[in-house]
Backbone bond lengths (Angstrom), bond angles and torsions (degrees), N, CA, C in turn:
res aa  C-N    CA-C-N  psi(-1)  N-CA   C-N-CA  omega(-1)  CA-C   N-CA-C  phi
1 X - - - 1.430 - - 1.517 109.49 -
2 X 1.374 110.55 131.13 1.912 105.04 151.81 1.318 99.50 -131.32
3 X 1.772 91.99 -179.80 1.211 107.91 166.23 1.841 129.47 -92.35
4 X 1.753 122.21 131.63 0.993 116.16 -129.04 1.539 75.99 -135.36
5 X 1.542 129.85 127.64 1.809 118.21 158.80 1.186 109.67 -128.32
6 X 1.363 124.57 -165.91 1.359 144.90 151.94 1.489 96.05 91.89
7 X 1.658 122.98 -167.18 1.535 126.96 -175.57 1.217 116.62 -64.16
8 X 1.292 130.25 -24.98 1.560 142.35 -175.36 1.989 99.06 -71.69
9 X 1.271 117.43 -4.42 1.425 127.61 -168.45 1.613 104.19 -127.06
10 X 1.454 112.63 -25.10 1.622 110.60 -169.37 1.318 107.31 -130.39
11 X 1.727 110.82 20.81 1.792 103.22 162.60 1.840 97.75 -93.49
12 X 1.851 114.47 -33.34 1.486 95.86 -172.34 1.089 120.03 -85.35
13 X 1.480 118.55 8.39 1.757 131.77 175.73 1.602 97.81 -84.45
14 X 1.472 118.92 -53.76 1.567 90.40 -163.92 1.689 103.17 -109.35
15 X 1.157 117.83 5.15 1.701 117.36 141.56 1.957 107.44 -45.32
16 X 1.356 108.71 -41.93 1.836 89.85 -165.00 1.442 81.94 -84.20
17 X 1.516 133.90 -22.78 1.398 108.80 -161.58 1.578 115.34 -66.49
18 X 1.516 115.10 -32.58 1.331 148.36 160.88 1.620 100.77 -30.67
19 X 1.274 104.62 -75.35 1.214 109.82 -173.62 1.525 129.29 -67.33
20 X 1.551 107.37 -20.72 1.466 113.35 177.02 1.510 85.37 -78.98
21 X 1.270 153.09 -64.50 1.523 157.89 -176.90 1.660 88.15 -16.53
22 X 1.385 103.88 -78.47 1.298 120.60 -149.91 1.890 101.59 -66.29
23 X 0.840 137.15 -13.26 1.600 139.05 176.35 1.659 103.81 -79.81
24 X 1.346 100.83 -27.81 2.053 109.16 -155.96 1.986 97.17 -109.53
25 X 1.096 108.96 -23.21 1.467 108.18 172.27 1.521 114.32 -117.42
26 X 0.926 141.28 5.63 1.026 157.81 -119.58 1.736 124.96 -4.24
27 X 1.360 113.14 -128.93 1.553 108.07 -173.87 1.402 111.41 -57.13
28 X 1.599 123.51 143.55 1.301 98.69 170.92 2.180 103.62 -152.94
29 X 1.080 128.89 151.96 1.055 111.62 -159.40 1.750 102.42 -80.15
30 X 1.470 140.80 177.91 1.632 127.48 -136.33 1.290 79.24 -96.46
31 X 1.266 136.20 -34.85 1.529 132.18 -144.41 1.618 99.40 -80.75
32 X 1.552 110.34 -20.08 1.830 112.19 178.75 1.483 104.31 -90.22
33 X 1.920 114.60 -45.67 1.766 95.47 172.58 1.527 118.31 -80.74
34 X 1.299 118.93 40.38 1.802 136.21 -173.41 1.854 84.34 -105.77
35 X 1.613 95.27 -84.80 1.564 118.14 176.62 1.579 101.76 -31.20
36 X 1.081 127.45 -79.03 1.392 128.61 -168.22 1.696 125.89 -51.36
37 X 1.607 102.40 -24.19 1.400 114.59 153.12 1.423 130.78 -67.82
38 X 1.247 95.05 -69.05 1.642 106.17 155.06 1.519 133.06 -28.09
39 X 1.109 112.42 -60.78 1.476 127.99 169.75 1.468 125.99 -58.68
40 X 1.282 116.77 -44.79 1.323 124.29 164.66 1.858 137.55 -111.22
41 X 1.476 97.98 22.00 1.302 104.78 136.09 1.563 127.96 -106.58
42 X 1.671 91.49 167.94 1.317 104.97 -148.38 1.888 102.82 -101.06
43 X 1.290 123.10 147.47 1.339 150.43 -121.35 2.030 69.12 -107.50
44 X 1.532 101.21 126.99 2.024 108.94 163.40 1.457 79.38 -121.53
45 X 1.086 74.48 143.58 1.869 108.91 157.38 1.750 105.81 -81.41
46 X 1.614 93.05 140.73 1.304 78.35 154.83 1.338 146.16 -113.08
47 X 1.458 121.57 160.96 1.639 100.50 -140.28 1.896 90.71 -90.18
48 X 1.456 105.16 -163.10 1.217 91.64 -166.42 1.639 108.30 -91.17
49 X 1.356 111.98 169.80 1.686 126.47 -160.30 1.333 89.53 -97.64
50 X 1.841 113.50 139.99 1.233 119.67 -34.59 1.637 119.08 -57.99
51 X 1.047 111.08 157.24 1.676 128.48 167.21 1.905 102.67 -92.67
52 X 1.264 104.73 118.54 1.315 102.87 -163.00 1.484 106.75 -134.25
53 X 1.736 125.43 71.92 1.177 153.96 173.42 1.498 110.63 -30.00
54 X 1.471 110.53 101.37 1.546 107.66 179.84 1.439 110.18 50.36
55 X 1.298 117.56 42.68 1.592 111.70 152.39 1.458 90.53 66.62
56 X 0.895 157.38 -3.74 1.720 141.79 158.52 1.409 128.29 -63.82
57 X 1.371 118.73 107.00 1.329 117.73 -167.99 1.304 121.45 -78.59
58 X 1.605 114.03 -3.22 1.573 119.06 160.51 1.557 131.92 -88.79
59 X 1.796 91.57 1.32 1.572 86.67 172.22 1.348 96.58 -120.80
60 X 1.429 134.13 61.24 1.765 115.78 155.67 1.657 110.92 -69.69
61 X 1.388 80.85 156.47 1.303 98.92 -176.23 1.769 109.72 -138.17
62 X 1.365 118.45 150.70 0.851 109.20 -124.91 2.097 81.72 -146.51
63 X 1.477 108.20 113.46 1.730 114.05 -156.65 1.725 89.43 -74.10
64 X 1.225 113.23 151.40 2.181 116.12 172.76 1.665 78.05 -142.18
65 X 1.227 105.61 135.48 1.605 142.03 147.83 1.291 106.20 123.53
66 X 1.505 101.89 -137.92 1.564 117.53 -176.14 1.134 101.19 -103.55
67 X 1.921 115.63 -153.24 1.535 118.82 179.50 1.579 97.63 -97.74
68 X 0.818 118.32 -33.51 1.670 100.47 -178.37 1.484 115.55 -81.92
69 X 1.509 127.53 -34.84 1.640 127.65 -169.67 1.486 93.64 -125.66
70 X 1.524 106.00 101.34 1.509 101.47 179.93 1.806 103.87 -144.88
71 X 0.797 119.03 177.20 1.334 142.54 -175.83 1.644 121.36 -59.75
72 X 1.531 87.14 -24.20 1.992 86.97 -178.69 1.623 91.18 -122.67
């Protein structure tokens, strides 16, 4: 196991979420399983800068936006 972040970590997380959507509602055009993602996840704060994952000083990470539409 390691630790893994950024988009290279959160396109194959909400690709299955997409797809679990799309099995349980069925077909739907991208712009509604976009909306339906969007809408019902839930708002992280971001924590404070740096974000420093298991004490490893080569993976900071580093919060971009506000508190509701942000980066983590």
């Amino acid at each position: 196991f390691a630790w893994a972040a950024g988009t290279s970590m959160a396109a194959p997380h909400v690709s299955c979420v997409a797809a679990l959507a799309t099995s349980q509602y069925g077909r739907m055009r991208p712009g509604r399983v976009e909306a339906m993602i969007t809408q019902t996840a839930v708002p992280v704060e971001c924590p404070p800068n740096p974000f420093v994952p298991g004490g490893d000083p080569y993976w900071k990470a580093y919060c971009q936006g506000g508190d509701a539409y942000n980066s983590f």
